[in-house]
C-alpha positions in Angstrom: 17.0 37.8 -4.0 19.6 38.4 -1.6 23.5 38.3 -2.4 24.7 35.4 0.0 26.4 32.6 -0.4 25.0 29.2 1.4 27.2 26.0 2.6 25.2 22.4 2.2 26.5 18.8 2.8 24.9 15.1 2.1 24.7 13.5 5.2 26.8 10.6 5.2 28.4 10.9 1.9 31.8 12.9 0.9 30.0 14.9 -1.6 29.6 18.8 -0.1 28.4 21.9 -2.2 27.9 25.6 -2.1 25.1 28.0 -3.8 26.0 31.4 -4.6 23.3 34.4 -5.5 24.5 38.3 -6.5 22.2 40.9 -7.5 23.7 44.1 -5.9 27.2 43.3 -5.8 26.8 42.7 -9.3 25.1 45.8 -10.2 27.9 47.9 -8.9 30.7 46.4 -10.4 29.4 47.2 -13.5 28.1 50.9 -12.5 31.3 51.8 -12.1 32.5 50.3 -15.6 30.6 50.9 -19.1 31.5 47.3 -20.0 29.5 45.8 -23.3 27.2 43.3 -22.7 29.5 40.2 -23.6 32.1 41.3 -20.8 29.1 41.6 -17.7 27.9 38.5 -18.2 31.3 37.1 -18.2 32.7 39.2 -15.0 29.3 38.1 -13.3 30.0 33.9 -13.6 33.8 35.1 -12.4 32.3 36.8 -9.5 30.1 33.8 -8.8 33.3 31.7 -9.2 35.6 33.9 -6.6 33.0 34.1 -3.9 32.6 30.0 -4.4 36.2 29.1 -4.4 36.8 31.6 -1.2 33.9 29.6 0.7 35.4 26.4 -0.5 39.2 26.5 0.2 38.4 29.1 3.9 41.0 31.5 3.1 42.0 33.5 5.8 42.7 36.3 3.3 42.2 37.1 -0.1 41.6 35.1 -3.3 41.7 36.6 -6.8 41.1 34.9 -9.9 42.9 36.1 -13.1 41.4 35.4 -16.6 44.7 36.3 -19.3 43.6 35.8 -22.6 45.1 36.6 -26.2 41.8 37.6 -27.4 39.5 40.8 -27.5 38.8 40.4 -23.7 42.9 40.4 -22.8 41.5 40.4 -18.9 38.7 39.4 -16.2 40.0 39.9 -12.8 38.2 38.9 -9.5 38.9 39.2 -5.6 37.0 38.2 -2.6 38.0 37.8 1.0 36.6 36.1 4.1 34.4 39.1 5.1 32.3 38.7 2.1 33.5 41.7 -0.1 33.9 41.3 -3.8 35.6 42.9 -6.7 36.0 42.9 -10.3 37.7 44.5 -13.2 38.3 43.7 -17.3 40.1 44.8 -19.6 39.5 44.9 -23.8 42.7 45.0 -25.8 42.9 48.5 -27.5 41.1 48.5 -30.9 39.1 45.1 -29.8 35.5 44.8 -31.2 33.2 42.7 -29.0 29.7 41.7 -30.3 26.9 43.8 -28.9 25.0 40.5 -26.9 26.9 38.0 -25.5 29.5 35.6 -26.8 31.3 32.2 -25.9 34.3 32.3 -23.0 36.8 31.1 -25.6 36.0 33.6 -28.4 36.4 36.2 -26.5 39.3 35.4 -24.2 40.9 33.6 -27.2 44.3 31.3 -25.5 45.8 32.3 -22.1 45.4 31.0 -18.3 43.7 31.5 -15.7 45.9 32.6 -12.4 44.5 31.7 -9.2 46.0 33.4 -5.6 46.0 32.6 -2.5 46.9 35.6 -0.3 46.2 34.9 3.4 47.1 37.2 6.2 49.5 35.2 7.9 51.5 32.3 5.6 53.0 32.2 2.4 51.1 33.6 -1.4 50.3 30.8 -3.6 49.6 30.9 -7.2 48.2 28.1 -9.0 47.8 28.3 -13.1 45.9 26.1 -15.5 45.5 27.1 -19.1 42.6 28.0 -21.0 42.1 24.3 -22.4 38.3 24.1 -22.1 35.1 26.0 -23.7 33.7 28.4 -20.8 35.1 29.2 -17.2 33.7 26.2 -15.1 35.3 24.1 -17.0 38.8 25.5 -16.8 38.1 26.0 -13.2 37.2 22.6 -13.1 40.9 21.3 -14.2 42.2 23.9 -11.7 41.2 21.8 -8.9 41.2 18.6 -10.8 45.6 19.7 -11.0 46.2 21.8 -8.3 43.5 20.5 -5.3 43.1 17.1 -6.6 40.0 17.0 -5.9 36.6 16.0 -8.3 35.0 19.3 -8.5 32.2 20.6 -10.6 30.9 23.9 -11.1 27.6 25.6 -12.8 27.7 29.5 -13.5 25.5 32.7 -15.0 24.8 35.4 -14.9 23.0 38.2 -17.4 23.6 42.1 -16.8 21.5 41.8 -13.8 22.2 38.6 -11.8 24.6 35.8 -10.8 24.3 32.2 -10.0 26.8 29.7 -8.9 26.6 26.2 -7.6 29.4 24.2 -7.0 29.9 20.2 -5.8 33.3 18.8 -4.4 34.0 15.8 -3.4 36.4 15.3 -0.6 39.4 12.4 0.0 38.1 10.9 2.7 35.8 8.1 2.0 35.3 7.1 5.8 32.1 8.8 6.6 30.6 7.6 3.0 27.9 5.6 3.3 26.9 6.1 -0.3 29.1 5.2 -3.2 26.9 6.5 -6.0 26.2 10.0 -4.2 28.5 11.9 -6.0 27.8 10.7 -9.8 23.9 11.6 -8.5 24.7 14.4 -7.1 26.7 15.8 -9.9 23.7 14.0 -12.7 21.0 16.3 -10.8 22.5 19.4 -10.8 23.2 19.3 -14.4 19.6 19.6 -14.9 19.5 23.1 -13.0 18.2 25.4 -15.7 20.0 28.7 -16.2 16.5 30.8 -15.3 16.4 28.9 -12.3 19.4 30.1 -11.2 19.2 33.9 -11.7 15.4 33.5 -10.5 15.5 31.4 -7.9 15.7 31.4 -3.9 18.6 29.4 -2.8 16.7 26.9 -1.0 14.2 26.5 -3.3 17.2 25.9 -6.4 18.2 23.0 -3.9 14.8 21.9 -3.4 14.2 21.1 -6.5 17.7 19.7 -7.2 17.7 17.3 -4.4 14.3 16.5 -2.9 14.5 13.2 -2.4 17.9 13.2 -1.1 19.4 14.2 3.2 20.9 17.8 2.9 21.9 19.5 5.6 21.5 23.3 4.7 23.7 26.0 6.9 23.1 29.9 7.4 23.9 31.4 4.5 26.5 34.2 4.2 25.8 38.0 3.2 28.1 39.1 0.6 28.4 42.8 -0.7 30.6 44.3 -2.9 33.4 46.0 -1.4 37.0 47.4 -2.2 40.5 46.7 -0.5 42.5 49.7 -1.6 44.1 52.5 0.4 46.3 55.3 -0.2 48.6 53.3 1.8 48.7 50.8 -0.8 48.3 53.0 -4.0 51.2 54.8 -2.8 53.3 51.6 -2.4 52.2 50.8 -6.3 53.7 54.0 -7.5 57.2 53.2 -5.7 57.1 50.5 -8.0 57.8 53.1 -11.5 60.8 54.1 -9.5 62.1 57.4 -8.7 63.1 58.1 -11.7 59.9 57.9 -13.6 57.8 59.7 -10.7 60.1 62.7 -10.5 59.7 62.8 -14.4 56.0 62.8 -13.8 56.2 65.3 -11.1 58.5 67.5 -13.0 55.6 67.5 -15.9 52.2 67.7 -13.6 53.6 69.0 -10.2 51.6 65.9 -8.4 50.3 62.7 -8.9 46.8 61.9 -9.5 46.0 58.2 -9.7 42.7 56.2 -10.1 41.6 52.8 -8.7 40.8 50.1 -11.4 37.9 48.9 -9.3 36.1 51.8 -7.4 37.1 54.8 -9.0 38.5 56.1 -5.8 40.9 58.7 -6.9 44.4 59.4 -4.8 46.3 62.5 -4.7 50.1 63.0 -4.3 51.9 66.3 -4.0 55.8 66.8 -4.8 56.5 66.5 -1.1 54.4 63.6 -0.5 56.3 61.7 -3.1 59.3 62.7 -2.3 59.0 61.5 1.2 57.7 58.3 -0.2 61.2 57.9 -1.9 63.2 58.7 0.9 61.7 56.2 3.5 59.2 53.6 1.4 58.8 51.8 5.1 57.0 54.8 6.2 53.1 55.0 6.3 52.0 56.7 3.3 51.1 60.6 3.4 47.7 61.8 4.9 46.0 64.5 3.4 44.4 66.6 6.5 
């Protein structure tokens, strides 16, 4: 099985769809964590979802999804960008207990939203919320673009400590080229008999085979997707400017440097006195190189 995602289309209708498969990806996001059993199988349907809804809206830039919940599992946290690299974090809230196999969304995320943004490289950020009103993640996905996108959008997830599936259906606005008017209530009726095994152990093409045989789908060349981190010690150092000077000197003043740790990769950053203090003298400068 190969981590890609693949674009397909009914030909003449409105309806379009995308099928997402991780194995590797997947795998090291959670070798870098030690993550119970609940919170991979959750952080592998959010990676499914990120790389889906980065495919569907073609973002020039980053999208993260952010799951901010009042329960045990207080965060899931996702990011994927056009190149095909993925990312993802969570967080328990201290003295949490999670069950040792896997549990519903809502019981372990509890109330919140979900924060999605849009980040691309030349335009304005957008953030759209929807709260956790519905039992797993599709769902509140779902109203995400039922509000925000306004448009009829369905989505199928899983994943299981090992691999991820995703499929998701949209239907777009424009009804001009649609030269079926029941292709998106049968569209949406046969993919809600895809069986969870078929999506972790199926080929792609072979998942939409047997989905929609007797209908016109127009397949395209999937994309390869990997997993793959954005940070820099240009940017770490810009996220300690934001503790102030006051609270890095005092850190200084008690360690002599800075040491600091990515949430997602584990790369670890180093800052001496002088570093930081140059930092605080001209932010606008590019951040101190280690030769």
């Amino acid at each position: 099985m190969s981590d890609q995602i693949q674009r397909f289309l009914f030909d003449q209708t409105n309806v379009r769809g995308e099928i997402v498969t991780l194995e590797q990806a997947y795998r090291e996001v959670l070798d870098r964590h030690a993550y119970p059993d609940a919170v991979n199988a959750l952080l592998g349907e959010l990676l499914a979802a990120v790389a889906l809804l980065t495919d569907t809206v073609k973002l020039d830039g980053t999208l993260s999804i952010e799951v901010r919940g009042q329960g045990a599992l207080s965060l899931l946290m996702a990011e994927s960008n056009p190149g095909g690299e993925l990312r993802a974090i969570a967080r328990v809230a201290e003295n949490a207990a999670l069950p040792d196999g896997e549990a519903p969304f809502r019981e372990l995320v509890g109330d919140g939203q979900i924060v999605i943004t849009l980040d691309p490289k030349d335009g304005n950020r957008y953030q759209g919320i929807v709260a956790l009103d519905h039992e797993d993640l599709a769902g509140c996905l779902e109203a995400y673009f039922s509000q925000s996108e306004q448009l009829p959008t369905r989505l199928w997830l899983a994943a299981d400590g090992q691999r991820v599936g995703g499929l998701l259906l949209q239907r777009l606005p424009s009804e001009a080229q649609n030269q079926d008017i029941d292709a998106w209530e049968r569209s949406v009726h046969l993919a809600a008999t895809i069986k969870r095994e078929e999506m972790l152990g199926l080929e792609q093409r072979e998942v939409l085979y047997r989905l929609y045989h007797e209908e016109t789908v127009r397949v395209f060349e999937p994309k390869p997707l990997r997993f793959g981190c954005t940070c820099s010690r240009e940017g770490m150092a810009n996220a300690l400017l934001t503790l102030g000077a006051e609270e890095l000197r005092d850190i200084l003043a008690e360690q002599g440097a800075i040491d600091t740790q990515c949430h997602f990769c584990h790369t670890e950053y180093h800052y001496t006195a002088a570093e930081v203090e140059t930092l605080l003298e001209d932010p606008t400068a590019p951040a101190p190189t280690i030769h």
